[in-house]
Structure formats: structure tokens, C-alpha cells
C-alpha positions in Angstrom: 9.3 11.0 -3.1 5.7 10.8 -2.4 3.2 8.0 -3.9 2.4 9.7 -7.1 5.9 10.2 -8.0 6.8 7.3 -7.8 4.7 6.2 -10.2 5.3 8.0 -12.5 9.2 6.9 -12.4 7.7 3.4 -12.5 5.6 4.2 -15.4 8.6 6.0 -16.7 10.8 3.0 -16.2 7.8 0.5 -17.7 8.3 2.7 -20.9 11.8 2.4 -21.0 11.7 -1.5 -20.5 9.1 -2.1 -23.4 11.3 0.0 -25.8 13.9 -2.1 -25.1 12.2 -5.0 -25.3 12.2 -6.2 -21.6 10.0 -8.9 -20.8 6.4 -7.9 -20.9 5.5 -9.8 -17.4 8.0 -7.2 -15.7 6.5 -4.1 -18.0 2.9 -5.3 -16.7 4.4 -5.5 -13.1 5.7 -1.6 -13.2 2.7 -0.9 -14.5 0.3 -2.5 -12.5 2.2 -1.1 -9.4 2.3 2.5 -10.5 -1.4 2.2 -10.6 -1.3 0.6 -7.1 0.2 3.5 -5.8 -1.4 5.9 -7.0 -4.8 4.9 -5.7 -2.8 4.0 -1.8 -4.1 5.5 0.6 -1.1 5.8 2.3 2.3 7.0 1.7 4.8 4.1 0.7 7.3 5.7 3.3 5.3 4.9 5.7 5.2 1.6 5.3 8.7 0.9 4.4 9.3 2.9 7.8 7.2 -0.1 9.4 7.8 -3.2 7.9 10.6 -2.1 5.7 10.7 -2.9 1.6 9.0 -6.7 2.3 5.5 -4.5 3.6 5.4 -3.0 0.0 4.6 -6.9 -1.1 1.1 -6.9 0.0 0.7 -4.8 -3.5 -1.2 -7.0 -6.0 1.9 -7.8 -8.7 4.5 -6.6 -6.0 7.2 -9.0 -5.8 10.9 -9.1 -3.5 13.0 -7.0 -6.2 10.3 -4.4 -7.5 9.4 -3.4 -3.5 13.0 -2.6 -3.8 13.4 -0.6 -6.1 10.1 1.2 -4.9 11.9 1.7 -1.3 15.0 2.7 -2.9 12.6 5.4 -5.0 11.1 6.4 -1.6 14.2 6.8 0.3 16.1 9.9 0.3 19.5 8.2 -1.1 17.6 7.9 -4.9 18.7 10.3 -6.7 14.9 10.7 -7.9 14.0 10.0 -4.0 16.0 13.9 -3.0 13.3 15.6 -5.0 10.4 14.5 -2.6 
């Protein structure tokens, strides 16, 4: 999955979180690093390929579990990741 894709699953998972009523710190976090991606200049493979999941935390608002789930959207064994 390239940048932009992958945040628009984050945006599409920040969605799903306020409908349910999630807590809004983690909504604004999805949110805020959707928008982070899309303005990278840089694909977030690349950096995962260099200092793995933890080199997504230099993101403003990117914490240990949501550069996680960013690698894992990144990686080709997402289902969502396959497509990119």
C-alpha cells in the first residue's frame, strides 16, 4: 500500500472509531496521522524497511501501537496491504 492509501484506511478506520464511540484522543490520532502521510515525502515502506515500525514514531501523534498498525497496513500480509 502506498502513503495515500493508507490514509485513507486510517481515515476510514477514524470514522469507524467515532461511530462507535471510541475515544476521541485515538480518532484525533488516526486522523492526524492520515494527514501526516499524506503530505510524507517519502513512502512509509521505506522507512519501515529501515528502522522498522518504531521509525514511523517520529510522526507528530504517532505512538508504539498506531506505527503498527501503519506497518502492518504497509506490508504485503494486510489484507488491504496486497492491493498496493
Amino acid at each position: 500500500m502506498d502513503n495515500a492509501a493508507i490514509a485513507h484506511e486510517l481515515l476510514r478506520q477514524a470514522r469507524e472509531l467515532a461511530a462507535h464511540g471510541d475515544n476521541l484522543y485515538r480518532v484525533r490520532a488516526y486522523r492526524r496521522a492520515a494527514a501526516e502521510l499524506f503530505g510524507l515525502d517519502r513512502p512509509a515502506r521505506e522507512i519501515i524497511a529501515e528502522a522498522g515500525s518504531d521509525g514511523l514514531m517520529i510522526l507528530p501523534g504517532v505512538g508504539e501501537s498506531l506505527s503498527r498498525t501503519i506497518a502492518e497496513l504497509a506490508s504485503d500480509l494486510s489484507p488491504l496491504g496486497k492491493a498496493g
